[in-house]
Structures are given as structure tokens and as C-alpha cells.
C-alpha positions in Angstrom: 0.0 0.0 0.0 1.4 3.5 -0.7 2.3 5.5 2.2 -0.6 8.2 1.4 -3.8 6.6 0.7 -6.9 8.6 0.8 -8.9 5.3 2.0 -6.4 5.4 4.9 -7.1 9.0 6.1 -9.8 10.4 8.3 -8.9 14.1 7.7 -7.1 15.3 5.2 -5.8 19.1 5.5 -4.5 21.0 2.8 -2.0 24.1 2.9 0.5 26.2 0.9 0.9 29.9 -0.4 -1.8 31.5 -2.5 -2.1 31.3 -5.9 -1.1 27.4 -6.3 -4.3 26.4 -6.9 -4.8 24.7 -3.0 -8.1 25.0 -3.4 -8.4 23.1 -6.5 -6.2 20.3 -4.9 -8.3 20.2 -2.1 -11.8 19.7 -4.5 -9.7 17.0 -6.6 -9.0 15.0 -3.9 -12.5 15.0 -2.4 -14.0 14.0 -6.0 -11.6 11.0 -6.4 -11.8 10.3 -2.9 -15.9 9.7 -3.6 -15.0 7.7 -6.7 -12.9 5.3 -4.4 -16.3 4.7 -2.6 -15.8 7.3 0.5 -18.4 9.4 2.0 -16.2 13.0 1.9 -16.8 16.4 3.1 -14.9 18.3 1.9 -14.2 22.3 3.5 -13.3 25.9 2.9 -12.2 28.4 4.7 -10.8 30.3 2.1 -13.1 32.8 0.8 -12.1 32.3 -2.6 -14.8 31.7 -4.7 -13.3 29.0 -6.9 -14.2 26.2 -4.9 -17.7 27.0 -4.8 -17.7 27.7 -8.4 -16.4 24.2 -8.9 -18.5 22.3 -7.4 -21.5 24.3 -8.2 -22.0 25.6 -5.1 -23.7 29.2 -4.0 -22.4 31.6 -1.7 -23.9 30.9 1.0 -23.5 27.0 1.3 -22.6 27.2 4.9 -23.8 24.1 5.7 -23.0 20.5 4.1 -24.5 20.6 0.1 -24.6 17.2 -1.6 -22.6 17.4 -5.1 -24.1 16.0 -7.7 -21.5 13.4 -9.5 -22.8 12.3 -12.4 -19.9 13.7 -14.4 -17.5 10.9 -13.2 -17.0 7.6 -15.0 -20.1 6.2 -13.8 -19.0 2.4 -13.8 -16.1 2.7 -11.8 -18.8 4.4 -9.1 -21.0 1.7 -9.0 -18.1 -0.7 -8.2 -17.7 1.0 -4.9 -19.5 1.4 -1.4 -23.1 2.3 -2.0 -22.8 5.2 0.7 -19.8 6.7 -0.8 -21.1 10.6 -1.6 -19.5 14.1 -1.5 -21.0 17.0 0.3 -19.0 20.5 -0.1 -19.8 23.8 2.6 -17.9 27.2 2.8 -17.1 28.2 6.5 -19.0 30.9 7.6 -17.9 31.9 11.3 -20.4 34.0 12.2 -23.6 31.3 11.5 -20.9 28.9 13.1 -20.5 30.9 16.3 -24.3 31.1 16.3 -25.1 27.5 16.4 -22.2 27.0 18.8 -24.2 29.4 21.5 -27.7 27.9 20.6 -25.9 24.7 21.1 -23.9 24.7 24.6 -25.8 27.5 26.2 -27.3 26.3 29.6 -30.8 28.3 29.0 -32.7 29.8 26.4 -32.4 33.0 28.0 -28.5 32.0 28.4 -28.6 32.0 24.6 -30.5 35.2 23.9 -28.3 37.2 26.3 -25.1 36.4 24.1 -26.7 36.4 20.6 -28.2 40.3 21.7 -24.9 41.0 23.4 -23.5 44.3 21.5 -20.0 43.2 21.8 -21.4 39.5 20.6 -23.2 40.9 17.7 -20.2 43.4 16.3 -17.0 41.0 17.1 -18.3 37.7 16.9 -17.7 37.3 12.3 -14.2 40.0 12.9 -12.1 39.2 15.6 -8.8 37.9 14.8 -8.7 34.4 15.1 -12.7 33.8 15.3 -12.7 31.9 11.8 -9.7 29.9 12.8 -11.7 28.5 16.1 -15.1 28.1 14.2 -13.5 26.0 11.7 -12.2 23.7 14.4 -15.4 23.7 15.4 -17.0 22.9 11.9 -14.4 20.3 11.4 -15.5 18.7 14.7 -19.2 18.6 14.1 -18.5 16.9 10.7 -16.2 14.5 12.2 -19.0 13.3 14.7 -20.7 12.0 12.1 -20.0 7.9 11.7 -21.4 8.2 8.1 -18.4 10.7 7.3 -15.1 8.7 6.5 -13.3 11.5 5.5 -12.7 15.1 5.7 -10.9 17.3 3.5 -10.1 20.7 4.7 -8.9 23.5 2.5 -7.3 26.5 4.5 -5.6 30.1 4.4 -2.9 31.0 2.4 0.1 29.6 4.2 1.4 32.9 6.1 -2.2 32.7 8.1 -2.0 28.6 8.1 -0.2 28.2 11.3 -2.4 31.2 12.9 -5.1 28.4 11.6 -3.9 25.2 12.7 -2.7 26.8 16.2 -6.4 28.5 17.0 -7.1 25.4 19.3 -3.7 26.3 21.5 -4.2 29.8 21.4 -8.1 29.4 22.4 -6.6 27.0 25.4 -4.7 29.7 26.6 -6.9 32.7 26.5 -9.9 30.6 28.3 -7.0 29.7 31.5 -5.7 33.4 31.2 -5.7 36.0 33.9 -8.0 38.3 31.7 -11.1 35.9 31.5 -10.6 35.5 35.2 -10.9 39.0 36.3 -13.7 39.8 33.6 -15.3 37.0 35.0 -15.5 38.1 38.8 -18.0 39.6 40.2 -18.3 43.6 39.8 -16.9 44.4 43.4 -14.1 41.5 43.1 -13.1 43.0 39.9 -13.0 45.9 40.5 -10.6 45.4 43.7 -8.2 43.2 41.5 -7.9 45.7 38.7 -7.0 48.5 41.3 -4.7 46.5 42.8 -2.8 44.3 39.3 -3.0 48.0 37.3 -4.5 51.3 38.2 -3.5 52.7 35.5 -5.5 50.6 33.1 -8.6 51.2 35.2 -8.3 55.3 34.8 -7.8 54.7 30.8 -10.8 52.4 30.9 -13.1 54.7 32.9 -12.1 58.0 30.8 -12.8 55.9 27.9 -16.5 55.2 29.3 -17.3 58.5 30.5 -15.9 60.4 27.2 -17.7 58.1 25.0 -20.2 56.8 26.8 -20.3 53.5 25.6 -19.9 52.0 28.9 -17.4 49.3 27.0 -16.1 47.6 30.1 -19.3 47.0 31.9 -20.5 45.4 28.5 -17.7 43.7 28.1 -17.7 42.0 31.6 -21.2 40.8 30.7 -20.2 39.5 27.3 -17.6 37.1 29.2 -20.0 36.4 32.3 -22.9 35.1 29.4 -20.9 32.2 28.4 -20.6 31.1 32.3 -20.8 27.2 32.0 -19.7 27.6 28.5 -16.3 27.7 29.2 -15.5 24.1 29.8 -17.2 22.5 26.6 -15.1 25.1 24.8 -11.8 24.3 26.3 -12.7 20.3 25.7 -13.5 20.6 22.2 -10.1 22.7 21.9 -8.3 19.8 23.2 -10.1 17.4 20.9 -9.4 19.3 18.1 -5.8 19.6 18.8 -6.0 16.0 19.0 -7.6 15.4 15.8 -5.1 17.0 13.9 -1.9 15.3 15.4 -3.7 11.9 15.2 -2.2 9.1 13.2 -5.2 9.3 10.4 -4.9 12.8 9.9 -2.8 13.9 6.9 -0.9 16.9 6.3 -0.7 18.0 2.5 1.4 20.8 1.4 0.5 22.1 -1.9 2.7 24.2 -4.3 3.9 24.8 -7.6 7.5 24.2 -9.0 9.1 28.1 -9.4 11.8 28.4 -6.9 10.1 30.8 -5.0 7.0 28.7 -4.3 9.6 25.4 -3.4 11.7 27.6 -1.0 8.3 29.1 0.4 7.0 25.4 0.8 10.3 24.5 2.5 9.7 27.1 5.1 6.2 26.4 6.0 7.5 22.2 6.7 9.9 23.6 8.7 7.5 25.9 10.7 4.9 23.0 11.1 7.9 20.9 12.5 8.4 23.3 14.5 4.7 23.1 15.8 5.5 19.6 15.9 3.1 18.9 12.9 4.1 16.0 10.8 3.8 16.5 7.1 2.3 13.4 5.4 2.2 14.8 1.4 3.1 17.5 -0.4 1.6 18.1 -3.6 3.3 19.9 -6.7 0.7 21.3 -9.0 0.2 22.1 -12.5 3.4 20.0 -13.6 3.8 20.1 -17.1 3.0 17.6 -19.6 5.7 15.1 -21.0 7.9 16.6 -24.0 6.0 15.8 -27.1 8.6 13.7 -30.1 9.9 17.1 -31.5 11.1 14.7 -34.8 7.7 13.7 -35.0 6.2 17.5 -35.1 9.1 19.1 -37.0 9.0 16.4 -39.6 5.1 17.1 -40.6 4.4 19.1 -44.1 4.6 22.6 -42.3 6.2 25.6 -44.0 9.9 26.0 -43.1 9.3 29.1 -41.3 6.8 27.8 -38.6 8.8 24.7 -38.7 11.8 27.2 -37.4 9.0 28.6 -35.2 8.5 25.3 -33.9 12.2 23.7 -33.6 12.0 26.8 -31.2 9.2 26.8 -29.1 10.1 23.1 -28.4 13.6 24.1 -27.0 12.3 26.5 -24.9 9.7 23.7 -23.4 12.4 21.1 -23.1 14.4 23.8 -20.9 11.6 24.7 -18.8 10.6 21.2 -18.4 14.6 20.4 -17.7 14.6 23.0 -14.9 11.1 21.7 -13.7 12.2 18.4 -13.2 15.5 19.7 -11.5 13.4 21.3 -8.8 11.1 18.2 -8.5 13.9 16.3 -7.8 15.6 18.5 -4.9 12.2 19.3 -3.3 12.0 15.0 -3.0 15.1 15.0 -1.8 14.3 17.5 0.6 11.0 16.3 1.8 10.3 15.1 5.5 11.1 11.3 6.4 7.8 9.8 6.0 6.2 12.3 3.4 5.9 11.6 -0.3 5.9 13.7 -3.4 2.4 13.9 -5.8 2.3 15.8 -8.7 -1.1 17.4 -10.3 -1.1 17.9 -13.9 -1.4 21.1 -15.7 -5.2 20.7 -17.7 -4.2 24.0 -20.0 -7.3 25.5 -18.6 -8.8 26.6 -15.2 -10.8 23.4 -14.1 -14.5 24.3 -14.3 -16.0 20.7 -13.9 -16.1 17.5 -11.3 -14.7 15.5 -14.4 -11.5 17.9 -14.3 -11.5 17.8 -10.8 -11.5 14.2 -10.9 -8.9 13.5 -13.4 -6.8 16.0 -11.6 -7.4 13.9 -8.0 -7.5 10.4 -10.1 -3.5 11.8 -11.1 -2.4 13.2 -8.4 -3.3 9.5 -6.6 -1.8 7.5 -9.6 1.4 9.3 -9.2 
């Protein structure tokens, strides 16, 4: 069996640098997936439309949308598992959040406090971070599902990736930090420990209020107080999500493109995930060129000497740009982490606009 097999994988997360066409890896692997008789789900969280476009999905699929296959080679579906199926969504943190409060909070009126909560309603879709969390959150509802056997997650461009895959830590800490404590005291407790840790901070914060009269810190304080009892299913699902991503049938794919610039980009973002002590299971090079066609073949048709010049040329310059291609391929394997393997995706000459591109594209990248 080859080291990376999609059968093998629970969750499969894909990352790299803009513009290499990540999210177009991450739809291809999720169609062949399904043609190998999984039921997938496969994830954005990169507002990019191209995805959704794809697949055929609108704006607003938020929630899991059933793709309609038909375009794949319809025999070799019929030979799999009768429940394999793909369903695509687009992360929306703000409807995520939402069902997260309606969820886990302990009352109805619980639930209405934070949903009408000022601070709630303007941060809850813009704070930094809030759409790294929610997708954790997303990736964990889908994951409870025992008909699901596999996930495929596109993300962020790679400089906001590890912001991304680190959301669980960072939400760990802030929920254990000495802020949500003293926000979470009583008034009169609070108020003695913020006179006492930093008076200063307490005179800035009061001006504030009384210039603008927003009264900021008392809504605040009730914004963290409303998720009393809330704190503890968030800080478990943190740790589970953590978990899910360092587990054993959780994959890792970096995606890139050959330039140099994209390889030595790729190179850092394995070493920064190292770092984070992510393992990196795949990486996949995309839109590799296609084999060098028999130049004697071409030059040698009936064609008038001067496009057969033409020709002799345009063929030189492919055979150096596939020369220097192959170069790279073959130090960025060389490179790679122990345990991680190289996959190419071929170059279609055209921006993939159907699930039969996006299945020979995934059906490739497997084969290779």
C-alpha cells in the first residue's frame, strides 16, 4: 500500500501559499476520494470563490451541500461502497458561532443574552482568530458523524495557516488566562483586582467610558459572564481538536507549484509546522507540465519552413523549462520530511471548471 492513501485517512488538511491552486487540490482529492467509494466532506475556509464555483455551489453554502456526480465515469462508481457521496460547505464563522451558543448554552435566555450582546453581535464574524476557532469547530461537528469517512479541509494561504492550525492552542490559553478570570469576577471583586494588578488601566478604561459613553467595560464584563458554564465545553472541544489534527489518520498536505520561490516558500512552512510539531504526510506539486512531445515527429510534418523554425523553437524552450522543472522536483524529494511523499497534479491547460476535471486532476495526483 502507498504511504498516502486517501482510504487510509480520516482528515485530510491541505496548505501552501496563495495562488497554487490549493483550493483546486483540495476539490480534486475529495472527488476521487468519492470515486474510491468514501463518503467526503470536503471544507473551505478560504473565501475564494473558486471552490464554490467548482463544485457548483452558492455563496452561501454554509452548511453540508450534496454534489451531484454524475460527471464521473459512472462504472467505476458503481463498483464502490453504495454510501460513498461528496458534500462540499464554505465556512461561515459567524452562522458557526451562532449554532455553537444555541448549542452549549445552559438556558434559552442564556442564549438570547449572548446572541443580543453588542460586543457579541459586532465581534463575533471580525475578531482575529474567530474563523480559525469556528472552523475547528466545523471540522468537529462533521467528524461526529460515523457516516463521514473522510474530511478534507482546505485552508488560508500559508502565512495565516499556522495562525489556523494553532487556534485550538491559542483558544486554550486565553480561556485559562488571567483576563477571562478578572472579567469573570464579580463587579466588586473586579473591580478590587484591577485596582490593585493595574490602576493605570482602570483610569484609561473609565475616561474611555465617560468620554464616550459606551460603557465598554461593563458590557464587556457581561459579554464574558454570558458564556458562564460555556467555558469548559469550549476548552474540551479545543483539546479534541488539537488531538484530531496530530492523530495518526490525519494527513498533512502541502501544496505548491515548481518556481523556486514557491519550493523555497514550501520548505519554510515544513519547517515551521515541524516546529509546531506537525508532521507533514504529502506534499503536492501542482500544474506539472506535460511530458515533452517527439519534437522529430512535429518538426518532420508538411509545415512551411518558417513555422517549422518557429516550432524547432518553441520546443527548445519547453524542453528547458521542463529540464529546470524536473531539477526542482527532484531536490524538493530530496528535501521532503522522512515519512512524506511527493504527488504531482497535472497542468489541464485550462482553469478546471467541472467535477470531471477535478477528478482527473485527484484520479493523477493518486496515480502518481
Amino acid at each position: 500500500m502507498k504511504p498516502f492513501d486517501l482510504r487510509a485517512q480520516k482528515l485530510v488538511i491541505c496548505l501552501g501559499p496563495g495562488g497554487v491552486g490549493k483550493t483546486t487540490v483540495s476539490a480534486a482529492l475529495a472527488v476521487h476520494a468519492a470515486t474510491l467509494g468514501c463518503a467526503v466532506d470536503v471544507m473551505t475556509v478560504d473565501p475564494a470563490p473558486r471552490l464554490l464555483d467548482a463544485l457548483g455551489l452558492a455563496q452561501d453554502s454554509s452548511e453540508p451541500v450534496e454534489v451531484v456526480l454524475d460527471e464521473v465515469d459512472r462504472g467505476r462508481r458503481r463498483k464502490t461502497r453504495e454510501h460513498a457521496r461528496l458534500r462540499a460547505l464554505r465556512l461561515d464563522p459567524k452562522r458557526t458561532f451562532d449554532s455553537i451558543v444555541a448549542r452549549y448554552a445552559l438556558s434559552d435566555a442564556a442564549r438570547d443574552t449572548i446572541l443580543e450582546n453588542r460586543i457579541y453581535r459586532n465581534l463575533s464574524g471580525a475578531l482575529a482568530g474567530v474563523a480559525d476557532y469556528m472552523a475547528m469547530e466545523k471540522l468537529l461537528e462533521l467528524a461526529s458523524n460515523p457516516a463521514t469517512d473522510l474530511i478534507v479541509l482546505d485552508t488560508p494561504p500559508a502565512t495565516e495557516a499556522i495562525d489556523f492550525l494553532d487556534a485550538p492552542r491559542r483558544l486554550l490559553e486565553l480561556l485559562n488566562s488571567r483576563a477571562i478570570t478578572l472579567l469573570s469576577a464579580p463587579s466588586g471583586i473586579f473591580r478590587s483586582q484591577l485596582r490593585v494588578v493595574d490602576m493605570a488601566a482602570r483610569a484609561v478604561l473609565a475616561a474611555f467610558d465617560r468620554v464616550t459613553g459606551l460603557k465598554l467595560l461593563s458590557d464587556v464584563q457581561s459579554f464574558v459572564r454570558s458564556f458562564d458554564g460555556m467555558y469548559e465545553g469550549f476548552s474540551a472541544r479545543a483539546a479534541r481538536a488539537q488531538d484530531k489534527l496530530r492523530a495518526s489518520d490525519s494527513a498533512i498536505v502541502i501544496v505548491t507549484t515548481a518556481e523556486s520561490s514557491r519550493i523555497a516558500q514550501a520548505r519554510e512552512f515544513v519547517g515551521a509546522l515541524e516546529s509546531a510539531g506537525l508532521r507533514v504526510s504529502a506534499m503536492v506539486v501542482n500544474r506539472v507540465m506535460s511530458e515533452l512531445p517527439n519534437a522529430a515527429e512535429l518538426t518532420s510534418a508538411r509545415i512551411a519552413p518558417s513555422l517549422r523554425k518557429k516550432l524547432k523553437r518553441n520546443l527548445a524552450d519547453y524542453a528547458a523549462l521542463k529540464t529546470r522543472e524536473e531539477a526542482s522536483l527532484t531536490a524538493l524529494r530530496d528535501s521532503l520530511p522522512a515519512g512524506a511523499i511527493l504527488m504531482v497534479a497535472p497542468d489541464l491547460g485550462r482553469e478546471p471548471r467541472t467535477i470531471a476535471d477535478l477528478a482527473q486532476i485527484g484520479r493523477r495526483i493518486h496515480e502518481a
